[in-house]
C-alpha positions as CSV (number, residue, x, y, z in Angstrom):
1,X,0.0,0.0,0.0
2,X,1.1,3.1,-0.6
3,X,1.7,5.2,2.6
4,X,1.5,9.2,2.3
5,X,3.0,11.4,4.0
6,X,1.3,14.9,4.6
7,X,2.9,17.8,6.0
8,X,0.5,20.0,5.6
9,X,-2.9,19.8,3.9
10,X,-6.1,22.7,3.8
11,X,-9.4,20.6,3.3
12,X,-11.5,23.6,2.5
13,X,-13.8,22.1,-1.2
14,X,-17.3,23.0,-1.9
15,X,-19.8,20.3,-2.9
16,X,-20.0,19.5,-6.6
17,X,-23.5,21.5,-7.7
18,X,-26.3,20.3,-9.5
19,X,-25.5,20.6,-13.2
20,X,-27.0,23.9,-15.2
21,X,-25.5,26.1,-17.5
22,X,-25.7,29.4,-15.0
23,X,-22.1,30.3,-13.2
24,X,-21.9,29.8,-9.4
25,X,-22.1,31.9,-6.5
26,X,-18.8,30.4,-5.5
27,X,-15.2,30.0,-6.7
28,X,-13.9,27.5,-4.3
29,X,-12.3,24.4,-5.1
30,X,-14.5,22.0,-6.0
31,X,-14.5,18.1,-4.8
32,X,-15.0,16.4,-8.2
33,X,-12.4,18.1,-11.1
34,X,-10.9,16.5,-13.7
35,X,-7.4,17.0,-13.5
36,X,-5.3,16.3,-16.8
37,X,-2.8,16.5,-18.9
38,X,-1.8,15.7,-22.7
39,X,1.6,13.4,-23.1
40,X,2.4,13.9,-26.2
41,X,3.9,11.5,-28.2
42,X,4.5,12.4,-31.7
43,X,8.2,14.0,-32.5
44,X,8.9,13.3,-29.1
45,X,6.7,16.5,-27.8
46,X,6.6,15.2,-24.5
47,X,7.4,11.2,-24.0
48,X,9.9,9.8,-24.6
49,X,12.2,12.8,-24.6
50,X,13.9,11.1,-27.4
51,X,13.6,8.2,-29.5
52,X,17.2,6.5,-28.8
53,X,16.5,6.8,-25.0
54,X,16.9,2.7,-23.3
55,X,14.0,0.4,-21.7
56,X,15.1,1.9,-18.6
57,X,15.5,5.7,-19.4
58,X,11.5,5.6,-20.6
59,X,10.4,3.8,-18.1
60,X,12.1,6.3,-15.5
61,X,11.2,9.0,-17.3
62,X,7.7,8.4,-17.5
63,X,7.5,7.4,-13.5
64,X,9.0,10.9,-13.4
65,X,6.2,12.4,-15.3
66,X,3.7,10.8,-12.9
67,X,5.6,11.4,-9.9
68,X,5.5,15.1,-10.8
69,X,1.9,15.1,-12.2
70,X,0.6,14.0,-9.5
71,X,2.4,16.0,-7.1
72,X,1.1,19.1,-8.5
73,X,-2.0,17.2,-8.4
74,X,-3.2,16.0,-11.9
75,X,-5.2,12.9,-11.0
76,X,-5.1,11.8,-15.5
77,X,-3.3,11.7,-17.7
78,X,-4.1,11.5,-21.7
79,X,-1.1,9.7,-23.6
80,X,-1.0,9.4,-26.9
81,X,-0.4,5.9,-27.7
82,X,-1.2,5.7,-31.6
83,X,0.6,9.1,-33.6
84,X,0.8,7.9,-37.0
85,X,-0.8,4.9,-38.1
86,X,1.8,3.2,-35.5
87,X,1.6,2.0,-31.9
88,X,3.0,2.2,-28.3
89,X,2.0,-1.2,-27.5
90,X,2.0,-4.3,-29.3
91,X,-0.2,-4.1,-32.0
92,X,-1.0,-6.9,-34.5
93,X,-2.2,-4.0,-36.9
94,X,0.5,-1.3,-36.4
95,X,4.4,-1.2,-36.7
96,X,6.0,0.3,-33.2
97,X,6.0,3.7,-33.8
98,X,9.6,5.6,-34.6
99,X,8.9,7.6,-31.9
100,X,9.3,5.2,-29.2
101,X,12.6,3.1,-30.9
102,X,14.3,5.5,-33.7
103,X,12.9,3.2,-36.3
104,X,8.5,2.2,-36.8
105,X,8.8,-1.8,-36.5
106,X,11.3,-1.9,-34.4
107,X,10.5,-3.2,-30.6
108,X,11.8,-1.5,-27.2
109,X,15.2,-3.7,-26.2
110,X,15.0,-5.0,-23.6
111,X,11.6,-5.8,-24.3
112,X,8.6,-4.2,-22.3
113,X,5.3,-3.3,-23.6
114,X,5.0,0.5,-22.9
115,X,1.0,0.8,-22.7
116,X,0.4,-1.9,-20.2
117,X,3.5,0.0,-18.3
118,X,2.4,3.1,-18.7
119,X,-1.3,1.9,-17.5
120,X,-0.4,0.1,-14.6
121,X,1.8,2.5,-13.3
122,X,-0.7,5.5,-13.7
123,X,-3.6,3.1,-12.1
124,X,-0.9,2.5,-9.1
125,X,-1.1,6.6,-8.2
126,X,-5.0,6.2,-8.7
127,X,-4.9,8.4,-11.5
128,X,-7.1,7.9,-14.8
129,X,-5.3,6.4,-18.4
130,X,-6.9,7.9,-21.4
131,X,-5.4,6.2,-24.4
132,X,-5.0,9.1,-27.2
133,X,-5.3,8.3,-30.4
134,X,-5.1,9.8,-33.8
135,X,-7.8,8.9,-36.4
136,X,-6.0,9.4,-39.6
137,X,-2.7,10.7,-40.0
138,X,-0.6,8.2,-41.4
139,X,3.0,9.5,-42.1
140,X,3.9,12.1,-40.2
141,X,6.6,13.5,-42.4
142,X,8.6,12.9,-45.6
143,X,11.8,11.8,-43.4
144,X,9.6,9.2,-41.4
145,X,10.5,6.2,-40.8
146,X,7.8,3.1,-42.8
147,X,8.3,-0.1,-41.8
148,X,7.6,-2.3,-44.9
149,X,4.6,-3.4,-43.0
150,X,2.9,-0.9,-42.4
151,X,-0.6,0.2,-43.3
152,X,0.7,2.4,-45.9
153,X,2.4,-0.4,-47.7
154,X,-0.3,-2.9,-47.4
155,X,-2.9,-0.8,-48.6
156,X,-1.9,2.3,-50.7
157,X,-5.3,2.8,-52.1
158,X,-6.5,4.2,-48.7
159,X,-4.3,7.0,-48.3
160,X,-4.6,10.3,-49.9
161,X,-1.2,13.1,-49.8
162,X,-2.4,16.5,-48.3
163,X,1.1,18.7,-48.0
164,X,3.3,16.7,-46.5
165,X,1.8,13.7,-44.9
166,X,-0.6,10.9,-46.3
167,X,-3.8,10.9,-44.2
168,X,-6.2,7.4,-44.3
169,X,-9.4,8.6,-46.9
170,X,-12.2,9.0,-44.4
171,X,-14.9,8.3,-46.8
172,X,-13.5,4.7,-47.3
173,X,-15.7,2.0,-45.9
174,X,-12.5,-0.3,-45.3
175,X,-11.2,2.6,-43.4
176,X,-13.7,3.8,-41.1
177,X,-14.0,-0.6,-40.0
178,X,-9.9,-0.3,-39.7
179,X,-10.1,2.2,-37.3
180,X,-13.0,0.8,-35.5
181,X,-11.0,-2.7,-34.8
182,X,-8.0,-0.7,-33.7
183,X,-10.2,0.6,-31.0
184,X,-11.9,-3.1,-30.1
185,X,-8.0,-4.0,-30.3
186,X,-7.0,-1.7,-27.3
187,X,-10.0,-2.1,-25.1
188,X,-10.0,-5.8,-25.1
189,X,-6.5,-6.4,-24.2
190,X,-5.5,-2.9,-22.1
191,X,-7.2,-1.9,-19.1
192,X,-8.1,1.7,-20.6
193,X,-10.0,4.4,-18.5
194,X,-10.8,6.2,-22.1
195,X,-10.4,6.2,-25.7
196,X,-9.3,10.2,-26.3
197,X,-9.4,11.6,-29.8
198,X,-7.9,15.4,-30.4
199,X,-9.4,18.0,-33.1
200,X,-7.2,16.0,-36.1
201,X,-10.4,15.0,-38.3
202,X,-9.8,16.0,-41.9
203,X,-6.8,18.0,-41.7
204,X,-6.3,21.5,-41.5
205,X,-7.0,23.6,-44.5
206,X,-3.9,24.4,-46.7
207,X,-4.7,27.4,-49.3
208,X,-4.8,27.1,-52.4
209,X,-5.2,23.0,-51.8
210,X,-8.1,21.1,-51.6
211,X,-8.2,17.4,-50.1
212,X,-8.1,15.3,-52.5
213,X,-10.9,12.9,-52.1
214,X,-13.3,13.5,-55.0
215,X,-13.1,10.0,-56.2
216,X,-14.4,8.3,-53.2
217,X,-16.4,11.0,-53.0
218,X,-18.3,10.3,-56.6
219,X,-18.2,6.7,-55.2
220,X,-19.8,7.1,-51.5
221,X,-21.0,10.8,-52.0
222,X,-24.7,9.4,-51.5
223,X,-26.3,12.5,-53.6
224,X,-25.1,14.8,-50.6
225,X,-22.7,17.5,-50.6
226,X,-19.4,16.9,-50.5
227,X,-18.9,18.8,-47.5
228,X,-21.6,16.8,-46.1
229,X,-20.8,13.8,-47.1
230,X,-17.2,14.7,-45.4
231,X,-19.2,15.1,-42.2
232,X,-21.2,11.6,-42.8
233,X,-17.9,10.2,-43.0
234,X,-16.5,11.3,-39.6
235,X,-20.2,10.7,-38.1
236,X,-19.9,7.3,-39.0
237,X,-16.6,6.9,-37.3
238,X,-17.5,8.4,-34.3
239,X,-20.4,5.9,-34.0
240,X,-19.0,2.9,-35.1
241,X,-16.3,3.5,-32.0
242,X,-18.8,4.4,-29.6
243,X,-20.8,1.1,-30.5
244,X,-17.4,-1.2,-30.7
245,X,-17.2,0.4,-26.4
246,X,-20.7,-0.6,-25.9
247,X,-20.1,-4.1,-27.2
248,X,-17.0,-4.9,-25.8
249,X,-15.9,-2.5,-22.7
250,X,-19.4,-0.2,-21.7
251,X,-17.7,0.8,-18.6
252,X,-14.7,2.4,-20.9
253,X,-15.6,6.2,-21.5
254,X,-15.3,8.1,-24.9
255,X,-14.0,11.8,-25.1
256,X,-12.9,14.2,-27.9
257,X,-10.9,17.4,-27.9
258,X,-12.0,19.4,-30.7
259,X,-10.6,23.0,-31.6
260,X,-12.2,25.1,-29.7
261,X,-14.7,27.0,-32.1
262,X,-17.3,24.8,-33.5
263,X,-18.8,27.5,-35.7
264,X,-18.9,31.2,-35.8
265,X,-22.0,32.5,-35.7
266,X,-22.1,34.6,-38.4
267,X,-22.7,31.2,-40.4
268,X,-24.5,29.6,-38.3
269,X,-27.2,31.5,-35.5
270,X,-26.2,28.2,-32.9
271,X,-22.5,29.1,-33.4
272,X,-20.0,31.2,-30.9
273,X,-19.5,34.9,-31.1
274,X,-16.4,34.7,-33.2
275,X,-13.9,34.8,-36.0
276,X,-12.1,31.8,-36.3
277,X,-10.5,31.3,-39.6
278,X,-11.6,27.3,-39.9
279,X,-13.8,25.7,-37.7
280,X,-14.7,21.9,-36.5
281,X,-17.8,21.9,-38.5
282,X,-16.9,24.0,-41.8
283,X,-13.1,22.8,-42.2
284,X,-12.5,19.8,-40.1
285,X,-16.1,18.0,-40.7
286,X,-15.9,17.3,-37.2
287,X,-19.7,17.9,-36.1
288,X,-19.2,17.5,-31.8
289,X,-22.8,19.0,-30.9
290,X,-24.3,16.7,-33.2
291,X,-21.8,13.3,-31.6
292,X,-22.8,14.9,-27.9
293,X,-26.4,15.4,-28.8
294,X,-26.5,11.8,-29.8
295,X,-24.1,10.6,-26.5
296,X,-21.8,9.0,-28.9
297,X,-19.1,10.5,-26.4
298,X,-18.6,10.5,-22.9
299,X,-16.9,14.3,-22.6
300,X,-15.7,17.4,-24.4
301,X,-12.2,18.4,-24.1
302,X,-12.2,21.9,-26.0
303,X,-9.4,23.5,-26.8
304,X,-9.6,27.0,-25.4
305,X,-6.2,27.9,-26.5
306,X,-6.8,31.5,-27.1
307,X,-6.5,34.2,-23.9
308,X,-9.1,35.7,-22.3
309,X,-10.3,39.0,-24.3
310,X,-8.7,37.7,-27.6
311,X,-10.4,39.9,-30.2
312,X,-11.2,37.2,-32.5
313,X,-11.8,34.0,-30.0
314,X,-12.1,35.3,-26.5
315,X,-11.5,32.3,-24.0
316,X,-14.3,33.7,-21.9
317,X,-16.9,33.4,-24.7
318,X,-16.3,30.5,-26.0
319,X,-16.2,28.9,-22.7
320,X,-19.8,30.1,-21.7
321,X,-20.6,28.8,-25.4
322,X,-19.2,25.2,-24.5
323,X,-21.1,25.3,-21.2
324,X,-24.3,25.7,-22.9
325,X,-23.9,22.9,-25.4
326,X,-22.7,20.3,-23.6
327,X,-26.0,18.3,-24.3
328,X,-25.4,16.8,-20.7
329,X,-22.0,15.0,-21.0
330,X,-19.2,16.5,-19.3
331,X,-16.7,19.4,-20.6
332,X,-12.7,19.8,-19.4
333,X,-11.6,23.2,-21.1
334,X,-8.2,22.8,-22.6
335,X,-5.5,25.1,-21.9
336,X,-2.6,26.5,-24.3
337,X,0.3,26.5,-21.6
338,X,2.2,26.4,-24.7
339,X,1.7,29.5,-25.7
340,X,3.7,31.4,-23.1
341,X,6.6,29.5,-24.6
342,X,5.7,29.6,-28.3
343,X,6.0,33.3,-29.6
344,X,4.1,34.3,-26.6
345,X,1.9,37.8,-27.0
346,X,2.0,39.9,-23.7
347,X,-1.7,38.4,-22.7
348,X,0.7,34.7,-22.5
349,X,3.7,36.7,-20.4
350,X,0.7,37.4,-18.1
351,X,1.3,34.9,-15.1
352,X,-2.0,35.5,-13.9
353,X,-4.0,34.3,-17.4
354,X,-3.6,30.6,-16.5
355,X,-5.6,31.4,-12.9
356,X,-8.0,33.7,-14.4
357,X,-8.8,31.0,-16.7
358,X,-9.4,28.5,-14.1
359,X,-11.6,31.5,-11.9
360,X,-13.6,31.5,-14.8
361,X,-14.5,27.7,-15.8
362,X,-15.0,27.2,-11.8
363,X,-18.1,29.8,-12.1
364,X,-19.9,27.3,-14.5
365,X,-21.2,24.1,-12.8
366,X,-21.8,21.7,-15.8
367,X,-17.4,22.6,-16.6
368,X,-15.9,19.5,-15.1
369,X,-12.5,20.4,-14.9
370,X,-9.1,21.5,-17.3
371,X,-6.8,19.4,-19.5
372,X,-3.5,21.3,-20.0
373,X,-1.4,20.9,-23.0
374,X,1.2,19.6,-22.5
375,X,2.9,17.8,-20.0
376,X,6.2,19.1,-20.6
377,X,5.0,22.6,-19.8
378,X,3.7,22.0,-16.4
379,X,6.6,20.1,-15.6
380,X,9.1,23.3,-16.8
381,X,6.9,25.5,-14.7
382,X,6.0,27.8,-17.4
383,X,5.5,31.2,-15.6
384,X,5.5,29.6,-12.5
385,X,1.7,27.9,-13.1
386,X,2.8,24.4,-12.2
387,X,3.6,26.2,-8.8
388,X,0.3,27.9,-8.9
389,X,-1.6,24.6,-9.3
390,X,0.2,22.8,-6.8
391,X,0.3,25.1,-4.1
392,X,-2.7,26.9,-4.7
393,X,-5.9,26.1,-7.4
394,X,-4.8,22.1,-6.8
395,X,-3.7,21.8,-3.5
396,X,-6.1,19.8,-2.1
397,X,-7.0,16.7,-4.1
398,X,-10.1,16.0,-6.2
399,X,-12.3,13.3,-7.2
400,X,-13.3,12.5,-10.8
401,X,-16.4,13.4,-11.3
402,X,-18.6,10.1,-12.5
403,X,-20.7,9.6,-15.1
404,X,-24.2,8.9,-14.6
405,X,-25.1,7.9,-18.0
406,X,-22.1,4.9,-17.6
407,X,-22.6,3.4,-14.6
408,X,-23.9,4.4,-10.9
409,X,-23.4,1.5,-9.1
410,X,-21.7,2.2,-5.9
411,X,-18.8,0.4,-4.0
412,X,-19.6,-1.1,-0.2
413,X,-17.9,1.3,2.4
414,X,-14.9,0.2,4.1
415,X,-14.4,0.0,7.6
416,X,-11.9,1.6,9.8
417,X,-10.2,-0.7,12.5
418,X,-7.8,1.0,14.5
419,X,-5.8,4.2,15.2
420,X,-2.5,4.4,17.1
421,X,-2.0,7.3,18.6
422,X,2.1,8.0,17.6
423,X,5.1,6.8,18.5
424,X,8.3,7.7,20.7
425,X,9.6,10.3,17.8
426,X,6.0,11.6,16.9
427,X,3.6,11.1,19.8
428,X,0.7,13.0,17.6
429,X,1.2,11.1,14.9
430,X,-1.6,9.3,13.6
431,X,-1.4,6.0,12.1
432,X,-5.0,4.6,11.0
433,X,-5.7,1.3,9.6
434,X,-8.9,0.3,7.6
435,X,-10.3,-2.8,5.9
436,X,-12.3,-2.4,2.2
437,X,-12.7,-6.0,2.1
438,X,-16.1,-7.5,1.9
439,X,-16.9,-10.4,0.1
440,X,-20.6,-9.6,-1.5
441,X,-18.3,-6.6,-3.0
442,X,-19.2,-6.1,-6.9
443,X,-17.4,-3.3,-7.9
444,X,-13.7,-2.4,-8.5
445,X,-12.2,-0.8,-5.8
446,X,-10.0,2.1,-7.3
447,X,-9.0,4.3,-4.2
448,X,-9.9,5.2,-0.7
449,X,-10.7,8.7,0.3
450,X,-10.0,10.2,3.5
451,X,-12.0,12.7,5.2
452,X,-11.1,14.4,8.4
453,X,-13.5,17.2,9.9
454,X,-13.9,19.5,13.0
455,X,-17.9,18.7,12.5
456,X,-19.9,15.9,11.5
457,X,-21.8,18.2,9.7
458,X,-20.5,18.1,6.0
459,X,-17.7,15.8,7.2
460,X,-17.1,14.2,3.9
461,X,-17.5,17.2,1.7
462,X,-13.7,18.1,1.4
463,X,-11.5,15.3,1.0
464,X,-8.0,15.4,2.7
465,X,-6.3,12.5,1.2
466,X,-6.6,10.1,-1.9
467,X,-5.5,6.6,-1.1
468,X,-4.8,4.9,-4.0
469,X,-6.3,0.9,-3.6
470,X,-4.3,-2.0,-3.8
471,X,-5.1,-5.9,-4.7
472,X,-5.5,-6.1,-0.8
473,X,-8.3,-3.6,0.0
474,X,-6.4,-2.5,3.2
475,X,-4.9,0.7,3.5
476,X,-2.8,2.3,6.5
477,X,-2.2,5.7,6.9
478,X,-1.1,8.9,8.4
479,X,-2.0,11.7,10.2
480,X,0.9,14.1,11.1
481,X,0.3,16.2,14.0
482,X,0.5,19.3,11.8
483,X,-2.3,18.4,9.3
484,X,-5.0,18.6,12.6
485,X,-6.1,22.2,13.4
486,X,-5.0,22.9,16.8
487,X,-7.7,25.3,17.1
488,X,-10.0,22.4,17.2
489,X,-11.5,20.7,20.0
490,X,-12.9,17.4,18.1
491,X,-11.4,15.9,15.1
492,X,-13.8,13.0,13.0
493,X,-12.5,11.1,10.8
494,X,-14.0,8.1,8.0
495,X,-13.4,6.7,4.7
496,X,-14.8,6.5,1.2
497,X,-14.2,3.6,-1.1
498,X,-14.4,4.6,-4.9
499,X,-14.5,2.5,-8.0
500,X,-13.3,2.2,-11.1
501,X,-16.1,4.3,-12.8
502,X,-15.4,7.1,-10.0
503,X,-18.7,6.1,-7.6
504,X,-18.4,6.9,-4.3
505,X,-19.3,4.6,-1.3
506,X,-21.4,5.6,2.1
507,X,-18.6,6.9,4.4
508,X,-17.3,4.4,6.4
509,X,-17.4,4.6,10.5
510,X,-16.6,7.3,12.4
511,X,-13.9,7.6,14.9
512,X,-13.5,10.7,16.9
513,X,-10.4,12.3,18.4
514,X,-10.5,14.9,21.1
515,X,-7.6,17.1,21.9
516,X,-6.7,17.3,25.9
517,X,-3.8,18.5,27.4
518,X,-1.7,15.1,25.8
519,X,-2.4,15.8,22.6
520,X,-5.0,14.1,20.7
521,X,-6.8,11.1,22.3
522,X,-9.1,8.3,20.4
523,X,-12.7,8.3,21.9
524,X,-14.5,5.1,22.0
């Protein structure tokens, strides 16, 4: 079991609010936020570092990652396990990607599978794995690296060259059913929290160019538009994935991070108040209200990557707009820390635009939380905001907020069976030991959460501590004397069991302290 040591934690959360689309009366920090961050895969953005690095060196480096993530208190991470038509994990479809080895085909030496790594040791902090995936890039450059098996090779007649990388032809039949088994081909053999897609649908306009799929197009086209029948295509896609989950893994949740205007509204009276140049629906055929209308996806990651007051795409507009058109599933705004490093404008040398941002989502209560791109940022401390998270908007931890539409079966409670009261070098230490076992238990048992109060009133609104749960159910524990208030004259404490699917159990019993002259005492 892992044991945690506290030095110092504030429990002060407000209750998750019933979902609308109206900002709330308070800015606190909430007890169910998603917490996340991109790992970026592709060139080497973020993991690994570099593509000649040993076994060992990724391995360590992507503990590191986690180690660091989750001390500033990022409770999931989104890797990107599938770049380019190639594969972090052993795929019976896909080369390994060049990313990982130097060269696509080639397998890590010494020989580890990377996703099941990176899975297991992301589950072992307690922390979410969504498994990031990229539709329908193919070659990522001219200099990449093909294996002579690869997809490209097999099957030339599905690929189409759009500037300089060959992209799978959406409106293929035998394309959109590729991509669907590569997703039944994860969630059957990896122990996935998600399947993550980003905003690469059809690529980004190039001027002057069109995409050249006209001939599947006369084939497929249906009588619609071409630009609808581009739509069709990714529709299709999207559904055929979300069915493949249903069949296969229901419990396994379904997100997308579009970009982060869907459609300006001087085309379209349902669109935002802006001027984005391309849009999801117009330019990437990527149509997310209609996908989160139908609940072919779980959650929305929008990528809010402009600052606030941005005269074309203001990040507080297009957040409200999000907010309102959620259709119910959840939404995690995406933030640009990249842009304080990338050419950054004053608004990005503003330290304070990363904690404005957060102010703002925190108003609305149907915006579950923030994905940050990308994980090498945070871990740089770009303008000091992995300090801000850590020591300020995250430093107290949060639970992911479930999905009600996936599964609301709860876990049993646990039960707490003892408390030593210190020892020779720490007499107000507090050691506590609890039990999660019970043997008419259904669900999987993913952490425990500690709750320690002054009141029984609200006692289990603001978790102190996440305990992440291991094969055993048992978890021990401690209480430094500094985390109790010493302005308090009772201290309660229980414990929350939590599954897989982020459920929370009834709290466990109660066992008071009382502070005397000694120090803290256990009452019976």
């Amino acid at each position: 079991m892992m044991k945690l040591f506290c030095c110092a934690l504030i429990f002060f959360f407000c209750q998750l609010s019933t979902v609308n689309c109206q900002p709330s009366t308070e800015n606190t920090q909430p007890k169910y936020e998603f917490r996340a961050v991109w790992i970026a895969t592709v060139n080497n953005i973020d993991w690994p570092t570099s593509k000649y690095l040993t076994t060992a060196q990724q391995q360590q480096s992507f503990i590191n990652i986690l180690n660091q993530q989750q001390k500033i208190g990022i409770n999931a991470v989104i890797v990107q396990i599938r770049p380019s038509a190639d594969a972090f994990y052993a795929s019976k479809y896909e080369p390994w990607s060049e990313f990982l080895t130097g060269k696509q085909g080639a397998a890590p030496s010494p020989y580890y599978d990377p996703l099941k790594f990176m899975i297991d040791e992301t589950h072992k902090r307690g922390m979410e794995f969504h498994a990031w995936i990229n539709p329908y890039r193919a070659v990522f450059s001219p200099t990449s690296s093909i294996d002579p098996n690869h997809i490209t090779k097999k099957h030339p007649e599905w690929f189409l060259k759009y500037g300089d990388k060959k992209y799978f032809n959406p409106g293929l039949p035998q394309v959109m059913q590729y991509l669907t088994n590569i997703v039944k081909d994860i969630i059957t053999r990896y122990d996935v929290d998600a399947i993550h897609m980003d905003d690469y649908f059809y690529p980004y306009r190039i001027a002057g160019k069109e995409f050249p799929d006209y001939q599947a197009y006369l084939q497929y086209g249906r009588g619609l538009s071409i630009d609808a029948w581009r739509r069709s295509n990714c529709d299709t896609v999207i559904k055929m994935i979300h069915d493949v989950i249903l069949d296969y893994k229901p419990l396994i949740k379904f997100g997308i991070s579009p970009f982060g205007v869907w459609r300006n509204s001087s085309v379209d009276a349902r669109g935002s108040n802006t001027k984005a140049g391309q849009t999801c629906y117009d330019d990437l055929y990527a149509d997310i209200l209609l996908w989160l209308k139908n609940g072919w996806i779980d959650y929305v990651a929008p990528q809010l990557y402009w600052e606030i007051g941005n005269r074309l795409c203001d990040y507080e507009t297009l957040l409200d707009w999000w907010a309102k058109n959620s259709y119910g599933k959840q939404v995690y705004i995406g933030h640009g820390l990249y842009r304080a490093v990338e050419k950054p404008t004053p608004a990005w040398r503003n330290t304070n635009e990363l904690p404005d941002e957060i102010n703002l989502l925190r108003q609305y209560n149907n915006v579950q939380g923030s994905v940050f791109y990308s994980c090498k940022n945070l871990m740089n401390n770009v303008n000091g905001w992995g300090d801000s998270l850590q020591f300020d908007y995250y430093r107290t931890p949060a639970l992911i907020p479930p999905m009600d539409w996936v599964d609301t079966t709860s876990p049993m409670p646990p039960h707490l069976t003892k408390i030593n009261m210190g020892e020779e070098s720490n007499p107000q230490l507090l050691t506590i030991t609890g039990d999660g076992i019970n043997k008419n238990e259904t669900e999987t048992i993913k952490s425990f959460v500690v709750y320690v109060s002054e009141s029984l009133n609200g006692l289990t609104d603001h978790p102190a501590i996440i305990i992440p749960a291991d094969n055993t159910l048992k978890f021990n524990f401690f209480l430094p004397a500094d985390f109790l208030n010493k302005n308090w004259n009772n201290c309660y404490v229980t414990v929350t069991s939590v599954d897989r699917e982020n459920n929370e159990s009834e709290a466990s019993n109660v066992i008071l302290l009382q502070q005397s002259d000694n120090g803290w005492e256990v009452k019976k």
